[in-house]
C-alpha positions as CSV (number, residue, x, y, z in Angstrom):
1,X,70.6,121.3,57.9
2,X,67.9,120.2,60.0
3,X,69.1,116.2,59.5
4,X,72.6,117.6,60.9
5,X,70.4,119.4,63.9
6,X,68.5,116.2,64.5
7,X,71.3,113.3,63.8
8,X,74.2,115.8,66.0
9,X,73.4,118.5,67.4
10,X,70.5,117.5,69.7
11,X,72.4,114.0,70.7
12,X,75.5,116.0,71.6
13,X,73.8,118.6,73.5
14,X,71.7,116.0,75.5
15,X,74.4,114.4,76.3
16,X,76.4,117.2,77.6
17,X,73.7,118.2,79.7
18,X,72.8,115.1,81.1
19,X,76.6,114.5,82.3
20,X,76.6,118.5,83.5
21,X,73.2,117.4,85.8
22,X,74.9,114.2,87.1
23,X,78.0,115.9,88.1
24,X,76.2,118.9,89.2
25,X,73.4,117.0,91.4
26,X,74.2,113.2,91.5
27,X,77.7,112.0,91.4
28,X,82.0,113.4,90.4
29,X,84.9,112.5,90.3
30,X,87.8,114.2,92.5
31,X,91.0,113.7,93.4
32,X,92.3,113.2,96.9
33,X,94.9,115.8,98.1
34,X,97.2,115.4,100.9
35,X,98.0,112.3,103.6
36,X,95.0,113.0,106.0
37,X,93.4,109.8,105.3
38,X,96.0,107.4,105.2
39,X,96.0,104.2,104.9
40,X,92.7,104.5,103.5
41,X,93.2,107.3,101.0
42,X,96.2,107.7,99.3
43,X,97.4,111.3,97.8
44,X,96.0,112.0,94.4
45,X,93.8,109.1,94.6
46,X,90.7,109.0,92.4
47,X,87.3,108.8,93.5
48,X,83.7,109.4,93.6
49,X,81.9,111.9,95.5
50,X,77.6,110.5,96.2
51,X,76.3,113.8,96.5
52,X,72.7,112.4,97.1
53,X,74.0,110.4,100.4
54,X,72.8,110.5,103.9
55,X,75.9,111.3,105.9
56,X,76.5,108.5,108.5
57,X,79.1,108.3,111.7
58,X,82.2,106.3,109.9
59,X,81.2,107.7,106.5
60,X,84.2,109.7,105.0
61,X,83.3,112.9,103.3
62,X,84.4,116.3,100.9
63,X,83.6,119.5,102.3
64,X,84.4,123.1,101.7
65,X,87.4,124.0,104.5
66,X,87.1,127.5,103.9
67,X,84.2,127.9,105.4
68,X,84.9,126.1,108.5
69,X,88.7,126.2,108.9
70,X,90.1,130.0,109.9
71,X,93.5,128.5,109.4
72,X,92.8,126.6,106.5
73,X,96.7,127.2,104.3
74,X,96.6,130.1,101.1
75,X,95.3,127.9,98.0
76,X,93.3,125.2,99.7
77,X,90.0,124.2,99.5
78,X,88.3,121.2,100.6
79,X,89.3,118.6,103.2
80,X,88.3,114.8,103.6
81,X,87.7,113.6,106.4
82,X,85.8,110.4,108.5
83,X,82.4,111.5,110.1
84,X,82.6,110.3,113.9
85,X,79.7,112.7,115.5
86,X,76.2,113.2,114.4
87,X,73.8,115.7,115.7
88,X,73.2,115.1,119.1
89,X,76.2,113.2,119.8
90,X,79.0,113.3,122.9
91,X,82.3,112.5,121.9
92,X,85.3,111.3,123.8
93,X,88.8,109.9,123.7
94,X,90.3,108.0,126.2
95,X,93.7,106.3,125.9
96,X,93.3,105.5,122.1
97,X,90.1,104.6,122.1
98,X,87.0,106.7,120.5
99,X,83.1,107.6,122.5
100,X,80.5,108.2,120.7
101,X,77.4,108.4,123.5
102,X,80.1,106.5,125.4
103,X,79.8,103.4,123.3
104,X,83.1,102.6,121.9
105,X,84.0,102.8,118.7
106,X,85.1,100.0,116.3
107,X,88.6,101.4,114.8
108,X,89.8,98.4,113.1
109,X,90.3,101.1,110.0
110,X,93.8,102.3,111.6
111,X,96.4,100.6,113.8
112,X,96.1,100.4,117.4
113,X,99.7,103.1,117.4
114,X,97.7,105.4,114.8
115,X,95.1,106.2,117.1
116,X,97.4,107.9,119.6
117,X,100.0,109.1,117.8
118,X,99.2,112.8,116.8
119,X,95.9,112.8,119.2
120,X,97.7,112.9,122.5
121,X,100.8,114.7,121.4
122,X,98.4,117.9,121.1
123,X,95.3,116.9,123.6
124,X,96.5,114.4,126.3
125,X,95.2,111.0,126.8
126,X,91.8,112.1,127.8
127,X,89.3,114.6,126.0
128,X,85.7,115.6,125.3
129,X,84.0,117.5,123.0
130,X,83.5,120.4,126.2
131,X,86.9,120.6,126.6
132,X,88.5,120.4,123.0
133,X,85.4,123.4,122.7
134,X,85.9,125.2,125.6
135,X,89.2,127.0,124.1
136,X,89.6,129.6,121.7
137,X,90.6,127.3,119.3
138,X,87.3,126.7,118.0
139,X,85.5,128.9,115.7
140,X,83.3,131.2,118.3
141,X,79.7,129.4,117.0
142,X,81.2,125.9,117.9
143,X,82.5,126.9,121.3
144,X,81.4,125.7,124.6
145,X,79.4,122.2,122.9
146,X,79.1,118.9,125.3
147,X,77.6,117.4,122.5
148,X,77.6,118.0,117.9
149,X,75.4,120.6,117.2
150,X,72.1,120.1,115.3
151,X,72.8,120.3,111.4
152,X,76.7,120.0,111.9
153,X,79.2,116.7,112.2
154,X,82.1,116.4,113.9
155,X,85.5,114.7,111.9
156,X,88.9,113.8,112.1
157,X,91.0,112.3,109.7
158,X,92.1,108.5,109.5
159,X,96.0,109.8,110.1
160,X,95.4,111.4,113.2
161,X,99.1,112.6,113.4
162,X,98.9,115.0,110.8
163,X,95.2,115.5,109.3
164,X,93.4,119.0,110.4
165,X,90.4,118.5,111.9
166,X,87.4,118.9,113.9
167,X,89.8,118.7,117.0
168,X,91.2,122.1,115.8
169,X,88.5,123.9,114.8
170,X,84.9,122.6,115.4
171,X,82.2,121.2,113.8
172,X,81.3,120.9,110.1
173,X,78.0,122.5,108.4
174,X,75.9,120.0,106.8
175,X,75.6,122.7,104.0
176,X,79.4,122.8,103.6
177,X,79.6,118.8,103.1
178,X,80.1,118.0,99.0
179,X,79.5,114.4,99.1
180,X,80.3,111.3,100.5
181,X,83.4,109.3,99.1
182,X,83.3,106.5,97.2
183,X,86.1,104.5,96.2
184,X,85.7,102.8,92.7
185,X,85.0,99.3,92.1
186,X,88.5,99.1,90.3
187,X,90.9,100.0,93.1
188,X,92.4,96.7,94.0
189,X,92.9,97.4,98.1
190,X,89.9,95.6,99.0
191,X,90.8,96.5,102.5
192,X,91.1,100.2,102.7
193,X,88.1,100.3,100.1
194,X,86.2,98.7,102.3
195,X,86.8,100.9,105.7
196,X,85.9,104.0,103.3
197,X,83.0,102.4,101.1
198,X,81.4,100.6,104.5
199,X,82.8,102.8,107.0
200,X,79.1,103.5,108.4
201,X,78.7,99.8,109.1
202,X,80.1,98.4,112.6
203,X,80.9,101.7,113.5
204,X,80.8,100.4,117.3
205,X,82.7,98.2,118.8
206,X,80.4,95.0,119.3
C-alpha cells in the first residue's frame, strides 16, 4: 500500500498541485470572446494569460468587466482590451490619430480607416480624456480626469467600431486586470501575433 502511495499517489497529487499554482499564480489558458480585438484577436481564439507581467501602454490585457463596466451585457465577464494610458498619462485623439503626453502613437496594429471608424461616429474628430470624463457616462470615481488615474489604465479595443471601452466607461483597476495576453508560439499569423505579443514596443510613432 505504501509502494502504491509512494509510486502514484504522491506523483499525481504533485502534479496536480503544481499545474493548480501555475494557473492560479503564473500563467492560463483562455479563450477570446467576441470581435473587440480584431484583426489581432480573433473570436474563440486560444491564448495565454502572463499573470506575473508588468502592464505596459500597447500591451493587450484580461480583466474583470463587472467591476468596471455598469453596462456590461447579463452573462458576461471579462473584456480584452489594448492598454493605451498608464498612470499619469493625458490622452487624446485627433483626426485618427492617438496622444499619449501628446506624443503620437504608433498604430501600425489597425488600418488607417479602423482608427476612425466607430471613434468619431460616437465622439467627433477631437477628444480628451477631460472631455470623454466630463459626462455622466463615466463611472462617478473616474469622472472629471485630464489625465489616467494613479493605479488604473485606460483601454480601448483594436476594432474601435464596435469594442466597449474605456471611452464608455472609464478607467480600469490595476486589481481588476487578470493578465496580459500572450499569443502562442503555434499561431501561424506572425503579424497580428506580433502587434499583441510586442505591442509594448514602438508604442510611439518615431
Amino acid at each position: 500500500m505504501m509502494k502504491f502511495i509512494k509510486e502514484w499517489v504522491f506523483p499525481i497529487g504533485f502534479a496536480v498541485l503544481f499545474v493548480v499554482l501555475i494557473r492560479t499564480f503564473l500563467f492560463t489558458g483562455v479563450s477570446v470572446s467576441g470581435p473587440s480585438m480584431q484583426p489581432n484577436l480573433q473570436d474563440k481564439e486560444f491564448v495565454f494569460l502572463n499573470k506575473i507581467a508588468s502592464y505596459k501602454r500597447g500591451d493587450v490585457v484580461v480583466f474583470d468587466a463587472r467591476q468596471e463596466d455598469p453596462r456590461i451585457a447579463d452573462g458576461e465577464k471579462d473584456y480584452v482590451k489594448r492598454i493605451i494610458g498608464v498612470p499619469g498619462d493625458t490622452v487624446a485623439y485627433r483626426n485618427g490619430n492617438l496622444y499619449v503626453n501628446g506624443k503620437q502613437v504608433n498604430q501600425d496594429f489597425i488600418s488607417a480607416s479602423e482608427r476612425k471608424e466607430g471613434t468619431e461616429m460616437s465622439f467627433g474628430t477631437t477628444w480628451s480624456l477631460k472631455t470623454l470624463s466630463s459626462g455622466n457616462n463615466w463611472q462617478a470615481k473616474d469622472r472629471n480626469h485630464t489625465t489616467v488615474p494613479k493605479g488604473e489604465y485606460f483601454v480601448m479595443g483594436d476594432h474601435r467600431s464596435v469594442s466597449n471601452d474605456g471611452r464608455y466607461f472609464g478607467f480600469v483597476d490595476k486589481k481588476h486586470i487578470t493578465g496580459k495576453v500572450v499569443v502562442p508560439f503555434w499561431n501561424s499569423n506572425k503579424v497580428a501575433k506580433s502587434n499583441v505579443n510586442q505591442g509594448n514596443t514602438n508604442f510611439f510613432v518615431k
